[in-house]
Kinemage of the C-alpha trace (Angstrom):
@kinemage 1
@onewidth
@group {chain A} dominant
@subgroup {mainchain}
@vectorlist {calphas} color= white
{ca unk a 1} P 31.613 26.876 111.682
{ca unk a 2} L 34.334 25.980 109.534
{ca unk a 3} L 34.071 29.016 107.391
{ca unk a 4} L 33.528 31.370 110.164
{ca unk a 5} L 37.063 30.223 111.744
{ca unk a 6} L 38.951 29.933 108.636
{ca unk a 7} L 37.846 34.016 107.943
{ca unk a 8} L 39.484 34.397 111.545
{ca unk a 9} L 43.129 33.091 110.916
{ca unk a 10} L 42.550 33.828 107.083
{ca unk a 11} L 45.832 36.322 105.898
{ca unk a 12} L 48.154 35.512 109.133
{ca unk a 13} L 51.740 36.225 108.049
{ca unk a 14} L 52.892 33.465 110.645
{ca unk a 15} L 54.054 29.982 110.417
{ca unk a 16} L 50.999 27.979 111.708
{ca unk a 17} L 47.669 28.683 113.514
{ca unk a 18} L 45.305 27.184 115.042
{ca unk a 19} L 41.520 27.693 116.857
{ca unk a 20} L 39.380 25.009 118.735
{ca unk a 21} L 35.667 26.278 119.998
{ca unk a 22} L 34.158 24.125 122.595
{ca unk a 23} L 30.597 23.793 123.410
{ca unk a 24} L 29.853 21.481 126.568
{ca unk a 25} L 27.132 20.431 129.109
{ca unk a 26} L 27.942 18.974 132.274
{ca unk a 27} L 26.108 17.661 135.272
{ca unk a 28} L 27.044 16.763 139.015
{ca unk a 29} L 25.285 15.096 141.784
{ca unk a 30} L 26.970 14.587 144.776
{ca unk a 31} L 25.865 13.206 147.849
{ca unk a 32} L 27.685 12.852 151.493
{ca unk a 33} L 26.165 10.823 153.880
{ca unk a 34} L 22.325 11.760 153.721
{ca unk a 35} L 22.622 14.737 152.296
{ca unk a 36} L 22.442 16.021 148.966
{ca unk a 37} L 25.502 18.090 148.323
{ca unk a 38} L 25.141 19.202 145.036
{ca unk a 39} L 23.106 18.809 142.118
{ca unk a 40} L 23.073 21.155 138.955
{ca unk a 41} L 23.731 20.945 135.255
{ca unk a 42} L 26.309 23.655 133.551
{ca unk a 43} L 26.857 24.791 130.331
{ca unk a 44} L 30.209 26.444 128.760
{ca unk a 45} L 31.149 27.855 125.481
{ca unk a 46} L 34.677 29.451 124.544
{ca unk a 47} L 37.996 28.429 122.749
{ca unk a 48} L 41.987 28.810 122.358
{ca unk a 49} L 43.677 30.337 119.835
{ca unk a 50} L 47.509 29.431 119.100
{ca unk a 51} L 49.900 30.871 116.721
{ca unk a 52} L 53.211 29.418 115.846
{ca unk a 53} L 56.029 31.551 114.612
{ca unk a 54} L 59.924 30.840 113.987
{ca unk a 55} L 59.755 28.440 116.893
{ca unk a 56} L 57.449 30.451 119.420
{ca unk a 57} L 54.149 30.272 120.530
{ca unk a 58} L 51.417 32.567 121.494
{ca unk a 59} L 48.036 31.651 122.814
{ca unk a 60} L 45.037 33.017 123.662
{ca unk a 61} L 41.879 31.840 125.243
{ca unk a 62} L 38.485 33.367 124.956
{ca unk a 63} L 34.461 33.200 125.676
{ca unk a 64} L 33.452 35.703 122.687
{ca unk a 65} L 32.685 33.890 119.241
{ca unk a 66} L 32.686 36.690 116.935
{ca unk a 67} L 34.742 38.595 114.179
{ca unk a 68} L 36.237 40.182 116.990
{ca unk a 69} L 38.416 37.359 117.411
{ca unk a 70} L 39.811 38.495 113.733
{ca unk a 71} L 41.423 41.329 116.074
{ca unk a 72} L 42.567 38.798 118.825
{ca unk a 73} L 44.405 36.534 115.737
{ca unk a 74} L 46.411 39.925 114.690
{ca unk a 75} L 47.169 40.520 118.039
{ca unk a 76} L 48.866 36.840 118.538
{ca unk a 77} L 50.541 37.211 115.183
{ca unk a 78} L 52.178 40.476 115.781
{ca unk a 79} L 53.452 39.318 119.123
{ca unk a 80} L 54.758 36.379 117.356
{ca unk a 81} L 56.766 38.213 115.051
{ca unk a 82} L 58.301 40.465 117.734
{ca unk a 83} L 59.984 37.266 119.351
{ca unk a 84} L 63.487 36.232 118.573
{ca unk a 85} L 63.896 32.933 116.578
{ca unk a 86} L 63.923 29.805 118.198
{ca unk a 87} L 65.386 26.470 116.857
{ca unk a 88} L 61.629 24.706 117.592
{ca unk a 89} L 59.437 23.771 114.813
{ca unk a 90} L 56.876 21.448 113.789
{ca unk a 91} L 55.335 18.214 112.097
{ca unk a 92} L 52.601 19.744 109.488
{ca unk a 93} L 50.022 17.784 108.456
{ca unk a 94} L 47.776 17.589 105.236
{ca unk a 95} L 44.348 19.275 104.978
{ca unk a 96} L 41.386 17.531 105.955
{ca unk a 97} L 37.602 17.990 106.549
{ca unk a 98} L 35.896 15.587 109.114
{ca unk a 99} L 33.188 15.260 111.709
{ca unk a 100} L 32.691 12.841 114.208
{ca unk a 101} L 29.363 12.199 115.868
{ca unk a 102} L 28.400 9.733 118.574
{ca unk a 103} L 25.361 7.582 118.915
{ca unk a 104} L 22.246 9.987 120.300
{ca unk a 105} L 21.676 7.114 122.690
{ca unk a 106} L 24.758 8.294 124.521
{ca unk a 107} L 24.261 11.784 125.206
{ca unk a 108} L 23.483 12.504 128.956
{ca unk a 109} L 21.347 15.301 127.759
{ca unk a 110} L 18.744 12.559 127.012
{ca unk a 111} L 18.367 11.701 130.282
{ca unk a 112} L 16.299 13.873 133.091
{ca unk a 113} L 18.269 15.194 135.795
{ca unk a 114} L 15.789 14.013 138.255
{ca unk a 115} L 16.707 10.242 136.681
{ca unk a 116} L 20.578 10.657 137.279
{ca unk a 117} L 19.539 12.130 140.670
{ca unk a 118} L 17.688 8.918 141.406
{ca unk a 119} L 20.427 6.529 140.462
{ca unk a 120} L 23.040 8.205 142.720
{ca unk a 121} L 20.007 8.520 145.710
{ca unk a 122} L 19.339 4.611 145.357
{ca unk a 123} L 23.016 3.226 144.869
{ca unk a 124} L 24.178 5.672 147.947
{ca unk a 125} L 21.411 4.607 150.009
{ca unk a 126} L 22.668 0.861 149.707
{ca unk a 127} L 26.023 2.155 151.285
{ca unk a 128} L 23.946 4.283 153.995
{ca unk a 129} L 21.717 1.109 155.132
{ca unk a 130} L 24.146 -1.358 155.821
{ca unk a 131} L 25.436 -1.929 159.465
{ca unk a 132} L 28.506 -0.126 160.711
{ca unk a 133} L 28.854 2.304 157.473
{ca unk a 134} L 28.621 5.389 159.594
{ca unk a 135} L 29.218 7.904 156.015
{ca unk a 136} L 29.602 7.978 152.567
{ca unk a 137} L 30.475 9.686 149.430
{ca unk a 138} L 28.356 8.786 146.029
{ca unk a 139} L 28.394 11.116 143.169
{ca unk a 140} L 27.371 11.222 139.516
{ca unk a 141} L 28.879 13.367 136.601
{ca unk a 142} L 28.569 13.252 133.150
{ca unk a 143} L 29.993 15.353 130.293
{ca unk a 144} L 28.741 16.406 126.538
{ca unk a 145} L 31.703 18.027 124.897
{ca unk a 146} L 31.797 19.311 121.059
{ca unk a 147} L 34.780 20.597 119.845
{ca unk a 148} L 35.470 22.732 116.218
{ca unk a 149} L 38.969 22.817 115.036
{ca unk a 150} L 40.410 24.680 112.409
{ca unk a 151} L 44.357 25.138 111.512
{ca unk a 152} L 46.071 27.300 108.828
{ca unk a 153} L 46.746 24.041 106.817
{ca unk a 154} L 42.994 23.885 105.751
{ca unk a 155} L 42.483 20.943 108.182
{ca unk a 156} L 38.983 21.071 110.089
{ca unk a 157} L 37.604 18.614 112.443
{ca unk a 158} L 34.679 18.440 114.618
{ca unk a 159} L 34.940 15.826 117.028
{ca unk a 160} L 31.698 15.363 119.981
{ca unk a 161} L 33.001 13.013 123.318
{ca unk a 162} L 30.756 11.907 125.668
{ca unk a 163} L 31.902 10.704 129.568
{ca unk a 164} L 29.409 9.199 131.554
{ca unk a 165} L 30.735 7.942 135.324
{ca unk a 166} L 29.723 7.401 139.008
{ca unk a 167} L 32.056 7.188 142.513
{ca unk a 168} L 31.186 6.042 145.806
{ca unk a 169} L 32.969 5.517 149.128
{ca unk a 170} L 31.823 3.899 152.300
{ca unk a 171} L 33.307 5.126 155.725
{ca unk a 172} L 33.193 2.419 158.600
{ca unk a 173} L 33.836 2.432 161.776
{ca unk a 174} L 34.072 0.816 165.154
{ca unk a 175} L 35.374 2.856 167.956
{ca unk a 176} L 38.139 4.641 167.160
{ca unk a 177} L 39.105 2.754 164.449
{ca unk a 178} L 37.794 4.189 161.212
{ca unk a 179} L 38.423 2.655 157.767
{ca unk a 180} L 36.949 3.664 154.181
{ca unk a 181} L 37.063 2.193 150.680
{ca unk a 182} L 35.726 2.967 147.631
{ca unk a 183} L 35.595 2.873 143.860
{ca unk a 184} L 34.627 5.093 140.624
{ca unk a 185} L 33.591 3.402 137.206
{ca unk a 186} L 32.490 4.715 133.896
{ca unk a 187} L 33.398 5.387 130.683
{ca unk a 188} L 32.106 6.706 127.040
{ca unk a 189} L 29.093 4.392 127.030
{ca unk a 190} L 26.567 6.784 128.275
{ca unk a 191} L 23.696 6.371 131.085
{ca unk a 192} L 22.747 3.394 130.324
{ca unk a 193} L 26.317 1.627 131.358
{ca unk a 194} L 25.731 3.171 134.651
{ca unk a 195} L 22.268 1.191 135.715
{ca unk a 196} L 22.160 -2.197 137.648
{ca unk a 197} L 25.433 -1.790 139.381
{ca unk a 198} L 24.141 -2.402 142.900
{ca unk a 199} L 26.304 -5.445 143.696
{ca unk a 200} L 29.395 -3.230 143.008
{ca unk a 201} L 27.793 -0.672 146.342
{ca unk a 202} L 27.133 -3.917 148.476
{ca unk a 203} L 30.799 -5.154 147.879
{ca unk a 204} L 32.047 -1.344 148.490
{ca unk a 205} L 30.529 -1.056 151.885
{ca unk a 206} L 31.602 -4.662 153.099
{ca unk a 207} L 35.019 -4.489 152.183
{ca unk a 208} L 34.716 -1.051 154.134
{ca unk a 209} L 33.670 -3.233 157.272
{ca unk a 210} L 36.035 -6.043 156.379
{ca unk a 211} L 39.315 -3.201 156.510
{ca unk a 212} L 38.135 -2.779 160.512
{ca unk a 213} L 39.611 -5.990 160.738
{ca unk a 214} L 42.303 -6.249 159.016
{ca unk a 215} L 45.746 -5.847 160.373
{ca unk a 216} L 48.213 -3.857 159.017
{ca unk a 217} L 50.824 -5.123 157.030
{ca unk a 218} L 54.019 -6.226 158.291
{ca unk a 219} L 56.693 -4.589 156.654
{ca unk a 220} L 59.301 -6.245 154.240
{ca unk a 221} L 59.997 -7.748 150.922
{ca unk a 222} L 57.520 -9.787 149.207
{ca unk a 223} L 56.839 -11.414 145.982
{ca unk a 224} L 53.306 -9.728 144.907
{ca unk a 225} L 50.525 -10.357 142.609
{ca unk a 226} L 48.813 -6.617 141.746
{ca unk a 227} L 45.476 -6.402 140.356
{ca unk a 228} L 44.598 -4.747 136.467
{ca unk a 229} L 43.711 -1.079 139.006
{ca unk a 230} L 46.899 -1.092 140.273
{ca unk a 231} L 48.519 -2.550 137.525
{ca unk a 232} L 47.340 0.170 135.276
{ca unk a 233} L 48.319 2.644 137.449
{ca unk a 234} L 51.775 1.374 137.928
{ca unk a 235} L 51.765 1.573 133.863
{ca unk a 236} L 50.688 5.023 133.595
{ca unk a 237} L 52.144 6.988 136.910
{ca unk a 238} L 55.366 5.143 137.054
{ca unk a 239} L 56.147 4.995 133.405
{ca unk a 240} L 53.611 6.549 131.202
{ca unk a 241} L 54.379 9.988 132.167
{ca unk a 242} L 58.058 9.443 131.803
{ca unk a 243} L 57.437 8.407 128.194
{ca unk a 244} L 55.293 11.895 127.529
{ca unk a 245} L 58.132 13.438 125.172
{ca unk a 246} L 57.840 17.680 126.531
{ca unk a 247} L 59.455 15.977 129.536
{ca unk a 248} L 61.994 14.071 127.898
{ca unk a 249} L 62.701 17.276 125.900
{ca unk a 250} L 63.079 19.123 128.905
{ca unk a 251} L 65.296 16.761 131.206
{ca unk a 252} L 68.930 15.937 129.895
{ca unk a 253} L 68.932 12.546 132.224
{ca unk a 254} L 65.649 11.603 130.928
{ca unk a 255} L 66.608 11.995 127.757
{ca unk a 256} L 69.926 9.968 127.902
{ca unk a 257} L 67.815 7.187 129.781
{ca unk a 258} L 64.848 7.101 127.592
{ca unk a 259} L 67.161 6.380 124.370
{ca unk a 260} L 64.809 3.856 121.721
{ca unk a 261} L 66.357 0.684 122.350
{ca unk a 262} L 67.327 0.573 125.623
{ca unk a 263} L 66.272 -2.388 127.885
{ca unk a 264} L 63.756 -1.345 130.215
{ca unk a 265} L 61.948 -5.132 131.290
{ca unk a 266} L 61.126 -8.758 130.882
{ca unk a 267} L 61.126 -9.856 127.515
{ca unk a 268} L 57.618 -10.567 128.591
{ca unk a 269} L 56.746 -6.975 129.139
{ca unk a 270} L 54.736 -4.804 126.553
{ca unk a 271} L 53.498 -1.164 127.748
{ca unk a 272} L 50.682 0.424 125.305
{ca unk a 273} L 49.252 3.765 125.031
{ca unk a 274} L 46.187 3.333 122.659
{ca unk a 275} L 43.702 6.190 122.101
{ca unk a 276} L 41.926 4.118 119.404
{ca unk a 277} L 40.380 1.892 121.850
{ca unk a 278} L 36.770 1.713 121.525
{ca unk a 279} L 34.244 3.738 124.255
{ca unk a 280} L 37.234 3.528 126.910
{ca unk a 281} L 37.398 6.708 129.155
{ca unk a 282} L 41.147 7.914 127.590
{ca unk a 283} L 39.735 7.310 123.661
{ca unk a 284} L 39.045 9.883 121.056
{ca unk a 285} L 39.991 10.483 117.644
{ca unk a 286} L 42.352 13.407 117.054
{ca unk a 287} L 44.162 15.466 119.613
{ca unk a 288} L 43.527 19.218 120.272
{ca unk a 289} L 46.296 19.439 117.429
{ca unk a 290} L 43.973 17.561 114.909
{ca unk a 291} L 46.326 14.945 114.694
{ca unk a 292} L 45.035 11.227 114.525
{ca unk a 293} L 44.612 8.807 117.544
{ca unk a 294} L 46.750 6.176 117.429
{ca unk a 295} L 47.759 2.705 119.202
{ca unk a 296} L 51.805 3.524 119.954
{ca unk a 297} L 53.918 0.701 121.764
{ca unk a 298} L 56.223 2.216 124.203
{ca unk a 299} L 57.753 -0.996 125.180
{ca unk a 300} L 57.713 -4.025 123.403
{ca unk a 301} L 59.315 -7.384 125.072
{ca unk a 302} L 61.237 -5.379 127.521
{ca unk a 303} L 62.722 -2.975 125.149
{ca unk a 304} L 61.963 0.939 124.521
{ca unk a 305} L 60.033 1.716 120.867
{ca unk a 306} L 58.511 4.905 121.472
{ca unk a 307} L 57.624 8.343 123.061
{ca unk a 308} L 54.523 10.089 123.204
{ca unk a 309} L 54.472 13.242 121.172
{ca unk a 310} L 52.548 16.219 120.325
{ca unk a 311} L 53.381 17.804 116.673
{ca unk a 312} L 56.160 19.838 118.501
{ca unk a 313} L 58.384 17.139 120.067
{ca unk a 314} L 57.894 14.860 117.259
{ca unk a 315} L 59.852 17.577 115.138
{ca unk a 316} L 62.360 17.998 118.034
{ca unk a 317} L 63.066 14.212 118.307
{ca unk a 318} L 62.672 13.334 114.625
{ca unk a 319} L 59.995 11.096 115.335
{ca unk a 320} L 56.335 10.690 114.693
{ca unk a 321} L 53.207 12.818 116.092
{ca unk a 322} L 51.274 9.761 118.061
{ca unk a 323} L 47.986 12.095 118.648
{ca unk a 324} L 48.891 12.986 122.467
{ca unk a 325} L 49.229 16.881 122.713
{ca unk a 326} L 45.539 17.399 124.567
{ca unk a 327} L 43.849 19.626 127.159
{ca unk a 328} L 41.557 19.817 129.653
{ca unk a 329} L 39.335 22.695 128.146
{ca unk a 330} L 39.283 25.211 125.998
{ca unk a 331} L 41.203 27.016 129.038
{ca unk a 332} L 44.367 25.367 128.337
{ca unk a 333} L 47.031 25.165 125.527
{ca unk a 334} L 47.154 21.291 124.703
{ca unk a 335} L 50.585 19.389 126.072
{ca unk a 336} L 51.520 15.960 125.723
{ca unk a 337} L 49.426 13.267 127.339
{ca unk a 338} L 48.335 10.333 127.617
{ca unk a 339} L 45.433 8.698 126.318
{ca unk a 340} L 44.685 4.900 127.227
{ca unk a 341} L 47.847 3.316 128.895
{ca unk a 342} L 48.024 -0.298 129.930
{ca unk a 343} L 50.320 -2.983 130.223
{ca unk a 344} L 49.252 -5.904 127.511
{ca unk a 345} L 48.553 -9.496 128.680
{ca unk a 346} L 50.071 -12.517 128.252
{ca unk a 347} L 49.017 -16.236 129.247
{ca unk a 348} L 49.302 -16.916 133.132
{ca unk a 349} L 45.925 -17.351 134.455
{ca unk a 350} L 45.562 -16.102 138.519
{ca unk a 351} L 45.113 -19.216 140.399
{ca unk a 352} L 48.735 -20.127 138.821
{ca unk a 353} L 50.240 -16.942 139.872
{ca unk a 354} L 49.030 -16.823 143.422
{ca unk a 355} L 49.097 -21.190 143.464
{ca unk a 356} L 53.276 -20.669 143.055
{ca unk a 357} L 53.895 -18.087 145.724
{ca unk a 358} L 54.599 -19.644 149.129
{ca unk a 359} L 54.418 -16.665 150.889
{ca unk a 360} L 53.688 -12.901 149.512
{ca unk a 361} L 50.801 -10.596 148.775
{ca unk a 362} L 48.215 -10.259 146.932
{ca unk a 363} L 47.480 -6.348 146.223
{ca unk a 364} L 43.975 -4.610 145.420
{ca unk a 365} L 43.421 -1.388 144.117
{ca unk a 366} L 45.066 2.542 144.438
{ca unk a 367} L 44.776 4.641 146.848
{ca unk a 368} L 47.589 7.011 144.804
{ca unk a 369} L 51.174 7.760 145.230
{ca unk a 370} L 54.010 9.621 143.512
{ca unk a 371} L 56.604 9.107 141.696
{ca unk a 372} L 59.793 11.480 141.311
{ca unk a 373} L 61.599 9.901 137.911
{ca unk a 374} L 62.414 6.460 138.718
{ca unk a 375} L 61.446 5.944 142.039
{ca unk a 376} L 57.398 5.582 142.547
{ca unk a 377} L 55.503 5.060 145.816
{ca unk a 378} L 52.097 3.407 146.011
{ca unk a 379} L 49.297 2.761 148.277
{ca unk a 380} L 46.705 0.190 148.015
{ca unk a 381} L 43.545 -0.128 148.994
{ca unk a 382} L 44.334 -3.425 150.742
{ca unk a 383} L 45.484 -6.788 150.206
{ca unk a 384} L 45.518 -10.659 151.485
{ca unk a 385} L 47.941 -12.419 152.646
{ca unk a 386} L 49.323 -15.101 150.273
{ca unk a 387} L 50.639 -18.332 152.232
{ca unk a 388} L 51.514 -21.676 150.565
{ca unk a 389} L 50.007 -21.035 147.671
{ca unk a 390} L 46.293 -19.496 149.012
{ca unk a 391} L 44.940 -15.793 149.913
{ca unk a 392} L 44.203 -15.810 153.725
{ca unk a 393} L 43.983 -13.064 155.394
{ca unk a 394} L 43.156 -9.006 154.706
{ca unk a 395} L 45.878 -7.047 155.650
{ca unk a 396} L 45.719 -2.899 154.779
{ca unk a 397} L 48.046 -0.154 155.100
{ca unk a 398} L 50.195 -1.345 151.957
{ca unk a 399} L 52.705 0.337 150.602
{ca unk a 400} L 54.973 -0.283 147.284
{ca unk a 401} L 58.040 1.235 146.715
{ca unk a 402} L 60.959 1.203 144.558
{ca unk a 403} L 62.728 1.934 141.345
{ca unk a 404} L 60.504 1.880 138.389
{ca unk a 405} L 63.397 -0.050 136.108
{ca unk a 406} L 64.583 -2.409 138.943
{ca unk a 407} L 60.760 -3.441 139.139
{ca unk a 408} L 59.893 -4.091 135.414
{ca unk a 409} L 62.701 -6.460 135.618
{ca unk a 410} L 61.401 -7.947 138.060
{ca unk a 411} L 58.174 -8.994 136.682
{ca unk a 412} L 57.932 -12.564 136.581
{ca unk a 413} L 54.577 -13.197 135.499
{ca unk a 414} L 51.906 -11.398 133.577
{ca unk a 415} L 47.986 -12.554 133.528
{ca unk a 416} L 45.765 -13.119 130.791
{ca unk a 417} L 43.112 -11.160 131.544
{ca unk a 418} L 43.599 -7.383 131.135
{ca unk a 419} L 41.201 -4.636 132.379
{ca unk a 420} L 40.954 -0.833 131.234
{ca unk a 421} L 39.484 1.215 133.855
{ca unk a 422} L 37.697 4.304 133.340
{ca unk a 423} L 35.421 6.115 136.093
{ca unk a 424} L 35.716 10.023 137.364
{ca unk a 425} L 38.508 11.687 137.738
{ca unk a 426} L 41.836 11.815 135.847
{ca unk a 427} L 45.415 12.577 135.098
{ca unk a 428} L 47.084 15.828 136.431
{ca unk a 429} L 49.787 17.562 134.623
{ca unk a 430} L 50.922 20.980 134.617
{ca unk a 431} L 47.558 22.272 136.051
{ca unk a 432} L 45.194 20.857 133.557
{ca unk a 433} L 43.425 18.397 135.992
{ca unk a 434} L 40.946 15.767 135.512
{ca unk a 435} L 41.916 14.934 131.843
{ca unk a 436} L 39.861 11.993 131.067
{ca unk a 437} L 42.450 8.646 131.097
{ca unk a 438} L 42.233 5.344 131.120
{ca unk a 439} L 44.675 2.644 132.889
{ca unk a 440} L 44.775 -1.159 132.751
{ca unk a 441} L 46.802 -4.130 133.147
{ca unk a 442} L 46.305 -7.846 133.683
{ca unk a 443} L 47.359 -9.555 136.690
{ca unk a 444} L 51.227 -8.842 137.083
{ca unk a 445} L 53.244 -11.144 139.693
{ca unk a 446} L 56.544 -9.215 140.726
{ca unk a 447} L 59.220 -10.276 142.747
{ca unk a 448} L 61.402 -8.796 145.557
{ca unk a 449} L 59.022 -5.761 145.817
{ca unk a 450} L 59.451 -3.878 149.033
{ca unk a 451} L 56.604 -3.122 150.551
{ca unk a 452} L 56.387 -0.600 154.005
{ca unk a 453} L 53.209 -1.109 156.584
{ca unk a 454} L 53.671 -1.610 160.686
């Protein structure tokens, strides 16, 4: 492959180049309620083509791998050269020749589809049979994806990624009162990480009964303890994406407040974004730019160390490329993302954290939110009451709010035992939706948090 791609961008009278061919394998199984919704395995082939030229790009995507795509990279050059200048350039990078292969033992494709369609069958029928779940929502995916990536500095990786993950959700209901819950998990482990997970269903569907109970929360300010889901979320919605360096480019008041340096939380505070990590869900080992994963600190003890770049914004900021300009597909132009983003831990255990609150809440999982700069909004998926120092009762309908500064200085305690969570789904940016992430966090115990309900 390497040769064949090389002859395509071979003569190109243009600053830089680049092609990436992707070959993948998917399958889905999907059931609501009783019924099988879906069940099917795909297969895709077809790449992207960029060219660089006095600070412009042109790209190009495609399904036909042949030497007419010699005629496609002439096409991109010329329009390249017919653009005025621009003042953007770029971080270049040495040559290199790698592959990357995973463990055969991982690849879905070893598995029959009537076995993954058994697995989802028997974990959704655990939801189905228990009293008072009147629906549900179970599905398995997987994903085999190869990529081939050559640019005009003679660098050429292949790099194969496996994603293996299942989600359920249990509807309850009594009366008119009708409550759900639910949770994904997964990551680059294949099949076999999936089996023997039938405590996780039984807990789904109770806590689905337990929230037809609970009352909703009364609305205030509280002191909370959030768990490593939406802990990790917090990380990467709230200040993750405000670290992803196209934005920062982009936005002259994100720029002036994400200056390196500037305070930005509690000296105990330390934000990651680590691609490196080992079969998590957000891992890999170059970008679609064919620059290396890497572990980059974006906060250390409270204070701003770095942005997240692709090759691009690195050159416009006069920093480093970190490895974070990826897509979706071979539909997309890579951007700047994030990989694996979670908030480090320190030494508080739980007991201690929830032991010194007299009254708060404890929170529990994401339902979402949104965040507009600064200011975030969050659901959970429930939480308990904490009084004199001990979780009583359920309570759902949580909200958090605030500013996302304000509450990193508020953090007053962080746990010591962090959690990266993988499953389905994904981040969203720019239309390239699910890119596989990952988000953790310890324990965190925040003060003065204000949090909306009845």
């Amino acid at each position: 492959m390497k040769n064949f791609l090389k002859g395509i961008l071979d003569g190109l009278t243009v600053d830089y180049a680049d092609i990436r061919v992707e070959e993948s394998e998917s399958t889905q199984v999907v059931y609501l309620g009783k019924e099988l919704e879906r069940i099917g395995t795909s297969f895709e082939r077809g790449g992207c083509m960029r060219v660089f030229h006095q600070g412009n790009w042109i790209t190009a995507t495609f399904n036909t791998i042949d030497e007419s795509l010699k005629e496609l990279a002439d096409e991109l050059a010329l329009q390249a050269l017919a653009l005025p200048r621009r003042e953007n350039g770029l971080v270049f990078l040495p040559s290199l020749e790698q592959r990357i292969r995973l463990p055969k033992e991982r690849h879905p494709a070893r598995v029959s589809l009537a076995e993954k369609h058994d697995l989802i069958k028997n974990y959704n029928a655990i939801l189905l049979k228990t009293p008072g779940i009147v629906t549900t929502v179970s599905a398995y995916a997987d994903l085999h994806r190869l990529t081939y990536l050559y640019t005009t500095e003679d660098r050429y990786i292949e790099q194969e990624q496996v994603y293996t993950g299942v989600t359920c959700r249990a509807v309850a209901r009594d009366g008119a009162n009708i409550q759900s819950y639910g949770e994904t998990f997964g990551k680059c482990q294949g099949f076999d990480s999936l089996r023997h997970q039938e405590a996780r269903f039984e807990r789904v569907a109770q806590i689905a009964l337990d929230l037809l109970t609970a009352e909703p929360v009364k609305a205030g300010r509280y002191t909370v303890v959030i768990d490593p889901i939406l802990g990790g979320v917090f990380a990467h919605e709230a200040f993750g994406h405000m670290s992803e360096a196209d934005f920062i480019a982009e936005n002259e008041r994100l720029r002036e407040k994400m200056k390196i340096g500037a305070r930005f939380g509690v000296e105990q505070l330390t934000i990651v974004d680590d691609a490196t990590l080992p079969e998590e869900r957000g891992s890999y080992h170059f970008d679609e730019e064919g620059t290396p994963a890497q572990r980059t600190e974006l906060i250390r003890r409270g204070i701003l160390v770095g942005h997240l770049h692709s090759r691009q914004t690195a050159q416009q900021m006069r920093e480093e490329p970190t490895g974070n300009c990826r897509a979706v597909s071979y539909r997309f132009a890579p951007i700047v993302r994030m990989s694996n983003t979670y908030i480090e831990p320190r030494d508080k255990r739980l007991d201690e954290m929830v032991g010194e609150i007299d009254y708060g809440l404890y929170v529990v999982g994401s339902r979402g939110g949104m965040t507009e700069l600064e200011a975030f909004t969050f659901s959970s998926q429930y939480a308990y009451l904490i009084e004199k120092g001990k979780l009583t009762k359920m309570v759902r309908d949580v909200t958090l709010s605030g500013n996302v500064f304000e509450t990193m200085m508020n953090i007053d305690a962080i746990g010591n035992d962090l959690k990266i969570h993988g499953g389905l789904g994904g981040c969203g940016k720019a239309g390239q939706a699910p890119l596989p992430v990952g988000t953790g966090a310890p324990h965190i115990r925040i003060k003065n948090v204000v949090v909306g309900g009845r």
